[in-house]
N, C-alpha and C positions, 0 to 999 in steps of 0.2 A: 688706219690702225685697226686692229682687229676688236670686235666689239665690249669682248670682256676686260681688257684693257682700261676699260672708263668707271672702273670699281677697284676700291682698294684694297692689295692683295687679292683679286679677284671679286666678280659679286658672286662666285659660287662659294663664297667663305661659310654659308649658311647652309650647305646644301649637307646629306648623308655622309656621315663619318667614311670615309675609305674613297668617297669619289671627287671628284674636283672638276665641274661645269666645263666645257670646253675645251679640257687637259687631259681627259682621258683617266685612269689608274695608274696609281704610285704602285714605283717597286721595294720602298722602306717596308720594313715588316715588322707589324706589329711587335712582337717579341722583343724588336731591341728595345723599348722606353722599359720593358722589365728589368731589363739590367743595372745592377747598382753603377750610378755616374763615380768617376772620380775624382769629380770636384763638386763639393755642393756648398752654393756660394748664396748671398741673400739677394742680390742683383747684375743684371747683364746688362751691358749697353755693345751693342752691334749697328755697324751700317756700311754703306756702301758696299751692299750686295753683289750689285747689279744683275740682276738674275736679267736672261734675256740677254746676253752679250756672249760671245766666246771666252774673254778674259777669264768671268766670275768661275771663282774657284768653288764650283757647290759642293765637291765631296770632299773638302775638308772641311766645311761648315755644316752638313751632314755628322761629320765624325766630331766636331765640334758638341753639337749640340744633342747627342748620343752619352759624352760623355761628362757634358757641365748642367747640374740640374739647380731651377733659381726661383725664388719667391714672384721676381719680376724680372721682364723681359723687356729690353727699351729697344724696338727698332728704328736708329735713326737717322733715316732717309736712304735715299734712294736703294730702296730693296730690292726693286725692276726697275729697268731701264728702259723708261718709255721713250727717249732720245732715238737709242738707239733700234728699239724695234720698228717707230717708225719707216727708219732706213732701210731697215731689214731682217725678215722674222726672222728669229732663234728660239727656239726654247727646248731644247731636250729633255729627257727623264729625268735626270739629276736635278733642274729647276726646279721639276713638277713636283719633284721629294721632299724638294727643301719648304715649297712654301705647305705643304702634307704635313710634314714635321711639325711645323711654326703653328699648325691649326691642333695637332694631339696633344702640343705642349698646353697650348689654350682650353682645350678639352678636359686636361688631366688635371689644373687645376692653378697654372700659372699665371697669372697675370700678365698677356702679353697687350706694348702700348705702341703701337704705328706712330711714328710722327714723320709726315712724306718731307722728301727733298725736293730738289729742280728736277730729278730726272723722273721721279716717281709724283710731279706733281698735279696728276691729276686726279690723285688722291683727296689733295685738297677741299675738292666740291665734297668731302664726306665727313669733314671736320665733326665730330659729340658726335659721330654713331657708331656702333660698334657690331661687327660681322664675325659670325661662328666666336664670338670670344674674343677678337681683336678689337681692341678700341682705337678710334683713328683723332686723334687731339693736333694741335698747330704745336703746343711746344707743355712742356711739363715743370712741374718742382718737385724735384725729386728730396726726401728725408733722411737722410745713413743714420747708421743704429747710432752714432755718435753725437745725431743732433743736427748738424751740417745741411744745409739745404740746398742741392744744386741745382741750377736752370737747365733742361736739355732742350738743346735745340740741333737740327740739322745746321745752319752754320748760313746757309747760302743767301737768306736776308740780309746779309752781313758782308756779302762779297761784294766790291764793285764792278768786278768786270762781268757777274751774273744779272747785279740793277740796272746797270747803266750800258751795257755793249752785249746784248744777248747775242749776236751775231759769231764774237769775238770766242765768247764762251762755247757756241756751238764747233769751229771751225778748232777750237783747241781739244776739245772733245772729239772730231775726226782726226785728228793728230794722234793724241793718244792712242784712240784704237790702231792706230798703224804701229805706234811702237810696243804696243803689247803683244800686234802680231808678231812682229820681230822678236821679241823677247821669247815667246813660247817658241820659237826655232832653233833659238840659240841654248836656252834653258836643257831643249829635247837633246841637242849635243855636250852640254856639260853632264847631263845623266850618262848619257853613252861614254864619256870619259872616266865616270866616276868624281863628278866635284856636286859639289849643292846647289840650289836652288838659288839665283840671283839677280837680283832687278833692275833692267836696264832704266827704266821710267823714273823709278826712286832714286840711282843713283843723278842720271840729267838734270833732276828736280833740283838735290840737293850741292849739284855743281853748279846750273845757271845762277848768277848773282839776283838778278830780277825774281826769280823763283822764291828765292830764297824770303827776298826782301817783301813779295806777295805773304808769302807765310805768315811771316811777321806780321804786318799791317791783319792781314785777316785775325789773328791773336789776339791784338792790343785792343782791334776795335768788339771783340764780342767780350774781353776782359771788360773793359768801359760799361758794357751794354748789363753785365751782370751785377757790376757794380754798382749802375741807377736800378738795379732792382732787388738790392738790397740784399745778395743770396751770399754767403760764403765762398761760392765754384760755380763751376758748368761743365757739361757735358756736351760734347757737338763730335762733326765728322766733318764730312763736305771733301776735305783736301788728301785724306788720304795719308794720311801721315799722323802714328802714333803717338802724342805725348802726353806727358802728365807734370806739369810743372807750377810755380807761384807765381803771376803777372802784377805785381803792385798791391798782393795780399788778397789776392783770387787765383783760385785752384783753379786752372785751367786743364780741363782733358779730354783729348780727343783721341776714341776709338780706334784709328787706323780705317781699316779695311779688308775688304774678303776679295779682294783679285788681284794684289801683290803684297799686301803685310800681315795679313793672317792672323788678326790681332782683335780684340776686346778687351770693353773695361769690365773689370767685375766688383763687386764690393760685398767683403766676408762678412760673414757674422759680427763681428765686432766692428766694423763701419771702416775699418780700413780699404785705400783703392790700391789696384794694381792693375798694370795694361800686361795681358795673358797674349804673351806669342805662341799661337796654336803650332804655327811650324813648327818651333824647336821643342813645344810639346813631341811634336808625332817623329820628330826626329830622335828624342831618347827613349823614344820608346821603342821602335826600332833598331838602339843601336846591339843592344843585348843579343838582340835574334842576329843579327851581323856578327859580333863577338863570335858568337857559339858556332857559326859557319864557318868563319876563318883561325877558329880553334883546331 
């Protein structure tokens, strides 16, 4: 793997505003963080990046994070994908932008908190130190203006087929990427028809029974896990799949993801949460300029 890789979010997190050690220069420009956000919210929780993959959607998490501006920032986990760059490099501009962005945000005055996953876990060896303004912690307690204290964690101490059958985890992670390829084929012909944007991976998920039943189990046992530590909630990702629900009187919620749900948790001013689907953000906002063309 390539050497900067064995630092989190790079080790040129420290280096001169505008360049990025080994990545070359970003094409973000300055001028957008002038722009008033249209959403200014008190917290964000994002993950499952995967920057360093084909999947990862970075220009909507670019346009994301262009237009939601936050006290703090929770990235949690796998934000690159060192899995898969092992396999084989990717990293184009778009990546290079995102993680550009994620350091101005830090810059300008945000609190942003890294907390690595499996895929990004070689972040890990950086646990209490903190690069260009990134702080890199194993898991956090997060506070809502409401009082509420929730645990965040990436999720994957928590899986058994990540503890106990690495093998199994990696071999279902090469799966994946095949069907995301597939997905970005078929996606490119629903455009060319005129239908939306649709997910073959999420829909497989939530049709195998096993799949399903994995879900669950992973739920119940990080609900347990919050509950010996005495929190209200939690915050996690890992599986890719957004919710926000009540487990036995723990707020359980999880982020989604940025290579097929396009989703984030946020939490407003007033301590209330909500899981923000960026798509069908960027879908109404589009639809008006649509409207006015086929007026």
């Amino acid at each position: 793997m390539r050497p900067w890789i064995n630092a989190p979010l790079l080790r040129a997190l420290t280096s001169p505003a505008g360049h990025l050690a080994g990545l070359g220069r970003g094409t973000t420009s300055p001028q957008d963080d002038d722009k008033a956000p249209s959403h200014q919210v008190r917290a964000v929780w994002i993950s499952d990046v995967h920057l360093g993959t084909p999947g990862c959607q970075a220009h909507a998490l670019l346009d994301f994070l262009k237009h939601v501006e936050c006290d703090t920032l929770y990235l949690v986990g796998d934000i690159i994908d060192g899995w898969q760059l092992r396999r084989n490099w990717y990293w184009p501009q778009a990546h290079n932008d995102v993680v550009q962005k994620l350091l101005r945000k830090a810059r300008k005055g945000t609190r942003v908190i890294f907390i690595p996953g499996n895929h990004d876990e070689f972040a890990r060896k950086f646990l209490e130190h903190s690069f260009g303004g990134v702080e890199v912690a194993e898991e956090w307690i997060h506070t809502t203006a409401d009082g509420r204290k929730l645990w965040v964690t990436h999720g994957d101490l928590y899986d058994g087929v990540i503890q106990c059958a690495r093998w199994l985890a990696l071999l279902g992670d090469s799966l994946y990427e095949f069907t995301l390829k597939l997905n970005r084929h078929l996606n490119s012909w629903r455009a060319r028809v005129g239908l939306p944007y649709w997910s073959l991976s999420k829909y497989l998920k939530l049709k195998v029974k096993r799949a399903v039943s994995y879900v669950g189990d992973f739920e119940q046992a990080l609900a347990r896990e919050a509950r010996k530590r005495g929190v209200e909630g939690l915050v996690c990702g890992h599986i890719h799949h957004a919710e926000m629900r009540d487990i036995d009187g723990i707020l359980y919620c999880n982020d989604g993801d940025w290579v097929e749900s396009l989703t984030a948790l946020v939490e407003h001013p007033d301590g209330q949460l909500e899981i923000l689907d960026w798509a069908e953000v960027m879908a109404q906002r589009s639809r008006p300029l649509t409207q006015m063309q086929t007026a």
